[in-house]
BAMAR-44242 format. One record per residue: x, z, y of N, C-alpha, C, O in turn; residue in one letter. Coordinates in Angstrom, 2 decimals, decimal comma. Atoms other than C-alpha are relative to their C-alpha. Example, Ala and Ser with C-alpha at 12.3 -4.5 7.8 and 13.67 -1.06 7.14 Angstrom:
REM residues 2
NODE|0,89|0,00|-1,19|12,30|7,80|-4,50|0,90|0,00|1,20|1,94|0,66|1,18|A
NODE|-0,82|-0,06|-1,19|13,67|7,14|-1,06|-0,77|0,73|1,09|-0,26|0,90|2,20|S
***
This chain:
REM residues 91
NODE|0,85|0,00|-1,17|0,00|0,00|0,00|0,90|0,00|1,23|1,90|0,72|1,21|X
NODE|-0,66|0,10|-1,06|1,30|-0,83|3,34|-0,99|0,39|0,96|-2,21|0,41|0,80|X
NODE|1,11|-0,94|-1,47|0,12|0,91|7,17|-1,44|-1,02|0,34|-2,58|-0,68|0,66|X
NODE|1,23|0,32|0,08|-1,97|-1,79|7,21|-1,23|0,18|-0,81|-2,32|0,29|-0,23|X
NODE|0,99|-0,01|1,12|-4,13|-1,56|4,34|-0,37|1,66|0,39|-1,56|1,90|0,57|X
NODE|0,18|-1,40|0,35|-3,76|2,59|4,50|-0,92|0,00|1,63|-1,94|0,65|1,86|X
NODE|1,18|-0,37|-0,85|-5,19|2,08|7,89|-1,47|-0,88|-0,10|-2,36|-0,54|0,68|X
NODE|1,18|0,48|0,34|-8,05|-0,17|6,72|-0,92|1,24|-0,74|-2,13|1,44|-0,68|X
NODE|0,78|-1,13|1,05|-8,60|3,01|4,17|-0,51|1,15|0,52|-1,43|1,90|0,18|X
NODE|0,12|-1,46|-0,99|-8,43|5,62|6,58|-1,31|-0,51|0,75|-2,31|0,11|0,39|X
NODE|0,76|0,11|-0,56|-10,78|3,81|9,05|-1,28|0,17|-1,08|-2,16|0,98|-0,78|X
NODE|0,92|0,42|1,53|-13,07|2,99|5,49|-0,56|1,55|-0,36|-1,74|1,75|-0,63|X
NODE|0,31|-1,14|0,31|-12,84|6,85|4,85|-1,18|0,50|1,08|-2,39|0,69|1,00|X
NODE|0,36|-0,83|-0,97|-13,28|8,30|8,02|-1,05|-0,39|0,42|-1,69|0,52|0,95|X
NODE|1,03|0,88|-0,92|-16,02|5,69|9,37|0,55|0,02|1,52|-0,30|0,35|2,34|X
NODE|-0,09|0,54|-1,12|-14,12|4,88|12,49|0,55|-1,51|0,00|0,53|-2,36|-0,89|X
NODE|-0,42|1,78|0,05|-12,64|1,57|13,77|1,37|0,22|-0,29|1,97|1,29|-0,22|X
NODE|-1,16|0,09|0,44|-9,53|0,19|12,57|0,98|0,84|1,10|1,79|1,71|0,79|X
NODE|-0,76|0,13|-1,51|-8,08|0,41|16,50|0,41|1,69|-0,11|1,51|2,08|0,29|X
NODE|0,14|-1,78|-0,25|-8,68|4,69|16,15|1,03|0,15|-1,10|2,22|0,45|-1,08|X
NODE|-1,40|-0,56|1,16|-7,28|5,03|12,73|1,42|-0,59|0,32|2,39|0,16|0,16|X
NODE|-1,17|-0,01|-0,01|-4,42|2,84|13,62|0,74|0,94|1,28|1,92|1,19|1,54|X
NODE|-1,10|-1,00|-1,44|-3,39|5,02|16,75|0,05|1,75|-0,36|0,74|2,58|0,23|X
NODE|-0,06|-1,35|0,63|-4,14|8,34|14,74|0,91|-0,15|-0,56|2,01|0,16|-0,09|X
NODE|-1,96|0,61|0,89|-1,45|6,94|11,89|1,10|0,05|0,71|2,13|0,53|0,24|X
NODE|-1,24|0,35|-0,88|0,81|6,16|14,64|0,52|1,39|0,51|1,61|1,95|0,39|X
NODE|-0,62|-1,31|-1,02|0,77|9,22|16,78|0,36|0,85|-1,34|1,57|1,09|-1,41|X
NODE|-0,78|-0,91|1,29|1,19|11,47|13,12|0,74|-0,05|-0,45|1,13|1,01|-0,95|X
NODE|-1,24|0,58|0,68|4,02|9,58|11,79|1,11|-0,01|0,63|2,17|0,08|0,02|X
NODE|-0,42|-0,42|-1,22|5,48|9,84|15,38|0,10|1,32|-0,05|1,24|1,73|-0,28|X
NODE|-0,08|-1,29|-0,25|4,64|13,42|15,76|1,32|0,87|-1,42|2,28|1,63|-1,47|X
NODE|-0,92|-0,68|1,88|6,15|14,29|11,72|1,56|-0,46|0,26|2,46|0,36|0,07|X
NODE|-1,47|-0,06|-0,39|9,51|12,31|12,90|0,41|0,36|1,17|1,52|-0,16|1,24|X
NODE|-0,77|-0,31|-1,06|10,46|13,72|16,39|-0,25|1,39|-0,53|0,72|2,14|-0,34|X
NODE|-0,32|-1,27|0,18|9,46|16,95|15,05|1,43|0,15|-1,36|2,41|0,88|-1,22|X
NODE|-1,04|-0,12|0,93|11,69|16,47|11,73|1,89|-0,11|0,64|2,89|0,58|0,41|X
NODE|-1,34|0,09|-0,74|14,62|14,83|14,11|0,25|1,16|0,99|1,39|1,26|1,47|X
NODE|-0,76|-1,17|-0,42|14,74|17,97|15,85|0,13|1,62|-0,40|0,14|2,68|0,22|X
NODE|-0,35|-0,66|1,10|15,32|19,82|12,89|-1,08|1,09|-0,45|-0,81|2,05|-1,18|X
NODE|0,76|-0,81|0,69|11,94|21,37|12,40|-1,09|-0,03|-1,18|-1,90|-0,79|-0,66|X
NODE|0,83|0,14|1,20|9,69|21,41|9,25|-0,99|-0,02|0,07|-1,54|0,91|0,67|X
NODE|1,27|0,43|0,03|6,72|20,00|8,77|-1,00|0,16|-1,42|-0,98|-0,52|-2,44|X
NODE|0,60|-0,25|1,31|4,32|21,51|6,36|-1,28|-0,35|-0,12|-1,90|0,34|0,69|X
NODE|1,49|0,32|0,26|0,72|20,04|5,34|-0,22|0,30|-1,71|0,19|-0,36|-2,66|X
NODE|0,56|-1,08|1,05|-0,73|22,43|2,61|-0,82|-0,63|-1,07|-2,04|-0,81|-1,06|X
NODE|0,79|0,92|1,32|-1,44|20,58|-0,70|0,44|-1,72|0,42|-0,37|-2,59|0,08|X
NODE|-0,33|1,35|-0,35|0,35|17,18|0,66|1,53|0,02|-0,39|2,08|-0,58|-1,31|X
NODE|-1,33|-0,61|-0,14|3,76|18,69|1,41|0,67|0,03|1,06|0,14|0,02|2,17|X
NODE|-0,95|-0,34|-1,17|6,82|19,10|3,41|1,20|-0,73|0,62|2,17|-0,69|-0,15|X
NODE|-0,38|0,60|-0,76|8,66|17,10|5,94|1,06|0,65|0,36|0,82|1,53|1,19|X
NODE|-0,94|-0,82|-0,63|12,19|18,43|6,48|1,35|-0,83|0,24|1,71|-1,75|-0,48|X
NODE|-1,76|0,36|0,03|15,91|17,66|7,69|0,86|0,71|-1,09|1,21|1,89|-1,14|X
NODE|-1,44|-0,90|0,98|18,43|18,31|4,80|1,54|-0,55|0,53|1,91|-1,53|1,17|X
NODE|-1,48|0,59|-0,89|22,05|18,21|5,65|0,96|-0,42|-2,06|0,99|0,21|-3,11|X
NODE|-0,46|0,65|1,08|23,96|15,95|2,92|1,72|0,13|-0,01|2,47|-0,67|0,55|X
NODE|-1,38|0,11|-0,12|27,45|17,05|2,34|0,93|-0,66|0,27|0,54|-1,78|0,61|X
NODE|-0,87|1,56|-0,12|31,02|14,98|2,80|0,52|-0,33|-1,86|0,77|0,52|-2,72|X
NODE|-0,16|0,29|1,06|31,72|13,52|-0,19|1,02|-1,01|0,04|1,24|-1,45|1,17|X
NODE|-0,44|0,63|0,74|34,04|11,28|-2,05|-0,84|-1,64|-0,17|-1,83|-1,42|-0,87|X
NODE|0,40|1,43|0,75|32,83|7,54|-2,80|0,98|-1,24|-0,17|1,99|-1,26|0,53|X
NODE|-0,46|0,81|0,24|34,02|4,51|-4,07|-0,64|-1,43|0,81|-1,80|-1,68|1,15|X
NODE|0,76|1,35|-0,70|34,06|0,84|-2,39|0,16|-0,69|-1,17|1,21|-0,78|-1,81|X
NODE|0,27|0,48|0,92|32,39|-1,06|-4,89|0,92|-1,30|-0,56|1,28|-1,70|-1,66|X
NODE|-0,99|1,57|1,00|34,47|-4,37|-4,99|1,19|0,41|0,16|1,93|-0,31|-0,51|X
NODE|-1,56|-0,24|0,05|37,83|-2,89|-4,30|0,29|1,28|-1,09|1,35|1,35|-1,71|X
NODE|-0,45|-0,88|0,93|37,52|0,24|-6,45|0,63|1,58|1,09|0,85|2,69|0,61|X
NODE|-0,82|-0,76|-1,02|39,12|2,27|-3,12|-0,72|1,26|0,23|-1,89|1,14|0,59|X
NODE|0,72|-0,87|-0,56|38,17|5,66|-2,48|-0,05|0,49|1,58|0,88|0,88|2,29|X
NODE|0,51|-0,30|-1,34|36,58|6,33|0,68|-0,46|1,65|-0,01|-0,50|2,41|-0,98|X
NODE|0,50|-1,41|-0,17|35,23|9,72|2,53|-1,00|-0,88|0,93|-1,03|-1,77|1,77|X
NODE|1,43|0,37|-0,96|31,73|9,68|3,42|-0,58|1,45|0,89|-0,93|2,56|0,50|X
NODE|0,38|-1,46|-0,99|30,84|12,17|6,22|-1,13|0,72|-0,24|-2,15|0,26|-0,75|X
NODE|1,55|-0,39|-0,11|28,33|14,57|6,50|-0,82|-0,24|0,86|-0,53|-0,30|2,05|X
NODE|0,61|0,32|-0,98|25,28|13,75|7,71|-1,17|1,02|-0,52|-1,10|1,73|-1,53|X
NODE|1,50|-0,09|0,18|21,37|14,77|8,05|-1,09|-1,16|-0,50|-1,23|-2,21|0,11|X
NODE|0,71|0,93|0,36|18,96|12,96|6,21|-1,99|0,49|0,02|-2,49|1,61|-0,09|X
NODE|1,75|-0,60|0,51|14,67|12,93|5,86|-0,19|0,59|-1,28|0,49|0,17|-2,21|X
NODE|0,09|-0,25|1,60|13,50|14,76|2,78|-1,85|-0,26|0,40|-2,58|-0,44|1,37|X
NODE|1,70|-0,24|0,26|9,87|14,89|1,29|0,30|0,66|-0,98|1,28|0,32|-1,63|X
NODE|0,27|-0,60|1,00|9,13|17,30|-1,10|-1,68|-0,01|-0,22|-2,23|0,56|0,72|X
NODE|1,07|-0,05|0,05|5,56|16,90|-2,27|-0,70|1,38|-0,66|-0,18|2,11|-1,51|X
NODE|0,58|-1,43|0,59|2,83|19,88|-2,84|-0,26|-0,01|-1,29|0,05|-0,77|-2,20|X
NODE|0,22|-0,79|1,25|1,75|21,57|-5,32|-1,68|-1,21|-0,86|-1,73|-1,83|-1,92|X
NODE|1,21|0,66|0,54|-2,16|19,87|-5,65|0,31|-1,82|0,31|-0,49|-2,56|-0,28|X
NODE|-0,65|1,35|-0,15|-0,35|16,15|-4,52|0,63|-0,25|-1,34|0,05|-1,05|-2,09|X
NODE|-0,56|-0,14|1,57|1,79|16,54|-7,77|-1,09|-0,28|-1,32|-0,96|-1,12|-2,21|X
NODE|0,49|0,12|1,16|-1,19|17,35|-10,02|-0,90|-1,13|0,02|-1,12|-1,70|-1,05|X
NODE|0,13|1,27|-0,30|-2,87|14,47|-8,47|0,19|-1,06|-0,92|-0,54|-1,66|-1,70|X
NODE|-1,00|1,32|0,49|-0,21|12,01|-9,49|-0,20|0,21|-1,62|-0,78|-0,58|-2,35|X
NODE|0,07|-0,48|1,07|0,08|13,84|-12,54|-0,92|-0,49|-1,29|-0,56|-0,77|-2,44|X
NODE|1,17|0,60|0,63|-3,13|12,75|-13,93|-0,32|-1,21|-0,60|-1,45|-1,39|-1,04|X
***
């Protein structure tokens, strides 16, 4: 499913117009990454959780030369999904 379609589903759910659901989608997906990029956690209860993890420096290899490289640390997005999202899928 792509934002389009999920906002065809959302409007489909909710009974509004496409134009609403797509600017609700927008501003939430917006709101979930400037809050995540400034390192705070985002929790929706039975969906899950929206957080910055910090990804150690590590060791890697460059694939066609074989050469080992150092890869820095950085911050990356996580998702961890809930608890009733899981049993969901599960099913």
């Amino acid at each position: 499913m792509n934002k389009g379609e999920l906002v065809d589903a959302i409007a489909a759910k909710a009974e509004i117009s496409k134009k609403d659901a797509d600017a609700i989608l927008t501003a939430t997906m917006e709101t979930i990454m400037e809050a995540v990029t400034s390192g705070d956690k985002v929790t929706l209860v039975g969906f899950g959780t929206f957080e910055p993890r910090k990804r150690a420096a590590r060791e890697g290899r460059n694939p066609q030369t074989g050469a080992a490289i150092q890869i820095p640390e950085t911050t990356v997005p996580a998702f961890s999904a809930g608890k009733q999202f899981k049993e969901m899928v599960a099913k």
